[in-house]
N, C-alpha and C positions, 0 to 999 in steps of 0.2 A: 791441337788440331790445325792453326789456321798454321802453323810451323809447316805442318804437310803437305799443306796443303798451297803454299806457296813455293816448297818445295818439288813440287810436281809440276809447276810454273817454269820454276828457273831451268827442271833438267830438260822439259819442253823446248825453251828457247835457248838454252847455253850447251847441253850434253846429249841430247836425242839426234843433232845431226853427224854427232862422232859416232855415233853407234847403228846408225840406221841401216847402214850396207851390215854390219853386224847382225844385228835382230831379221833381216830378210832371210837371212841364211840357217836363222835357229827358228824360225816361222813352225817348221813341218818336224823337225826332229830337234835332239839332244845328244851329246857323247861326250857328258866331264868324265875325267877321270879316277874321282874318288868322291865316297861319299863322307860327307864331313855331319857328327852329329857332334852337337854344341849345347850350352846352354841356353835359355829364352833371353837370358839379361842381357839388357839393352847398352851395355858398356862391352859387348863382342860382341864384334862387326865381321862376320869371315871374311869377307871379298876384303875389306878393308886389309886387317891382318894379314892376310898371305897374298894381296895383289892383285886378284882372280878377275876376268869378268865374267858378264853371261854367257852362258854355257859350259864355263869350268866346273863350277862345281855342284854337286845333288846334295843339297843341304838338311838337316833333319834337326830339330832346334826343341828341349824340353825341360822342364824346370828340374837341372841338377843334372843336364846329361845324362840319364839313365837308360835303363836297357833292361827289361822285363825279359829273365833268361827262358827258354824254350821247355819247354818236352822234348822226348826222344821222338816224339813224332814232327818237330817242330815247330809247335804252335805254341803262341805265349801266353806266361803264365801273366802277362798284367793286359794294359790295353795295348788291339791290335795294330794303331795307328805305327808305332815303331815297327812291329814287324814287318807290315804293308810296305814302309819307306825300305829297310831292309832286303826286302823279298824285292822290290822292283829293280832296286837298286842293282843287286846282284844278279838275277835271272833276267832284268829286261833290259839295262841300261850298261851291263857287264864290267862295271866298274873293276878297276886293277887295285883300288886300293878305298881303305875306312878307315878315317883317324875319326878318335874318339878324343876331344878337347874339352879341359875342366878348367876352372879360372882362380884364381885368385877372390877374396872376399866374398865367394857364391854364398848366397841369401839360402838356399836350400842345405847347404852344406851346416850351414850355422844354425838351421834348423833341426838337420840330423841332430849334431852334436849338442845341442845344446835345445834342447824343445822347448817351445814357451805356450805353457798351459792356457793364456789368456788367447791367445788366437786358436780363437773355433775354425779350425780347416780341413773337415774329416776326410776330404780328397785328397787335401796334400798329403796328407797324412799318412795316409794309405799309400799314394805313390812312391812317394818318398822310400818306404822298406826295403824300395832297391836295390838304398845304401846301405843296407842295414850291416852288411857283408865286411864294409869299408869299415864302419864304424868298429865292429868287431876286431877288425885286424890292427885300426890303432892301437886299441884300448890292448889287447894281448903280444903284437909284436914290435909295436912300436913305429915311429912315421920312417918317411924315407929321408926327411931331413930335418931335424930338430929346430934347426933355426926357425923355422915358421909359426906363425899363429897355431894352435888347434885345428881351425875350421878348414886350416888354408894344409894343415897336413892330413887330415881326412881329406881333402880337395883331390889331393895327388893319389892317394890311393883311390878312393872313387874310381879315377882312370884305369887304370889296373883292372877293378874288380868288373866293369862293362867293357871293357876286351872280352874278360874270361865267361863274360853275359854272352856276346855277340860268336863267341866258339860256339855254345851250347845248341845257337843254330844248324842243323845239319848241313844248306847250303853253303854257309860261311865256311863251316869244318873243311867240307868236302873240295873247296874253291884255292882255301888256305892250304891243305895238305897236296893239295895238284899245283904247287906254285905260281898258281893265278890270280889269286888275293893276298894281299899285303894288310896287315891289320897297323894302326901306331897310334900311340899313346901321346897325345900333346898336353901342355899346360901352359895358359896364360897368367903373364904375371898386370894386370892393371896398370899398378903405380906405375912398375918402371917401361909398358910395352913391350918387354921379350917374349919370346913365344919360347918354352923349354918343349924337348921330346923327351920321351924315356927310355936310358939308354938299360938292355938289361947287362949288360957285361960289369956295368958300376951301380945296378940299381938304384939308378937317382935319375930326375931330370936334368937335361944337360940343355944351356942356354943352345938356342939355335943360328950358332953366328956362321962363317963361311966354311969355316976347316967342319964345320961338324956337316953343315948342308956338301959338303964335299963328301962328307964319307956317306950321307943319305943315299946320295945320286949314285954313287958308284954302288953301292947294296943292290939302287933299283935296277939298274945297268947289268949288275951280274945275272940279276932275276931273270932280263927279259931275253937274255942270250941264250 
């Protein structure tokens, strides 16, 4: 705490007057461009990671990145708090684009895959069957890249399977098939700091260096034409 709390000292006196004409201007409204749901773990940092500041992004942050998929009437089948972040997102802040980012050594992932009966956590618990989907598709089709840990190749799928959660929205569907939302699949790698996307043409994650953020921008590019 006192880390915080001297932290909110320092950006007082050393970073609040870089952003002040900033924050006046975001006082009465907002318009990032994507909404970013992440992990809670405290080793992903989004703004950090992809550069952003206030106001870029509508960030949506829950243990395991998960996504409680809908009804046909589209109302969720877990808690409403994602679909609320969801719903605002897309209907009131009309974001053009939702990546859905999973990480490297995720604590909920290695929970999926491996449950440990001495932790009483009936909430997690519950939450968690998210993945259950992930977990399934390791175990029958196999990860998308061998080389990884277990936990860290259910990680990757994870991603995958809360896209095909956030379809099951009808707004998302209906946003998505009108060319107006863009959905992507991210994955952090810890150790080494690369952020991977997923590409489907090679179904794998593919580091995000420049020739690839080239071919991103020019995707988005053709979209908005």
């Amino acid at each position: 705490m006192r880390k915080l709390i001297m932290g909110i000292v320092e950006f007082r006196e050393k970073m609040l007057p870089q952003y002040a004409s900033q924050f006046s201007k975001l006082a009465l409204s907002q318009q990032p461009d994507a909404l970013f749901i992440t992990c809670s773990d405290s080793r992903v940092v989004p703004d950090l990671l992809v550069s952003t500041h206030p106001g870029d992004l509508f960030t949506m942050r829950n243990v395991g990145n998960l996504i409680p998929p809908a009804t046909a009437e589209g109302v969720s089948t877990g808690d409403v708090s994602e679909a609320s972040a969801i719903e605002y997102a897309v209907l009131g802040l009309k974001v053009a684009n939702i990546v859905v980012c999973g990480h490297s050594e995720c604590g909920a992932m290695k929970a999926v895959h491996t449950p440990d009966a001495k932790l009483k956590a009936p909430n997690l618990d519950k939450w968690l069957c998210h993945a259950n989907d992930a977990a399934y598709r390791l175990k029958h089709e196999g990860p998308l890249d061998d080389r990884l840990k277990p936990h860290d190749q259910l990680s990757q799928l994870n991603v995958l399977v809360q896209l095909e959660h956030l379809m099951t929205y009808p707004i998302v569907r209906q946003q998505v098939n009108a060319g107006a939302l863009m959905l992507s699949g991210w994955w952090f790698d810890i150790a080494t700091g690369d952020m991977y996307a997923y590409v489907r043409a090679s179904r794998s994650f593919e580091v995000i260096d420049r020739a690839l953020a080239d071919r991103i921008i020019a995707r988005l590019d053709a979209r908005a034409r």
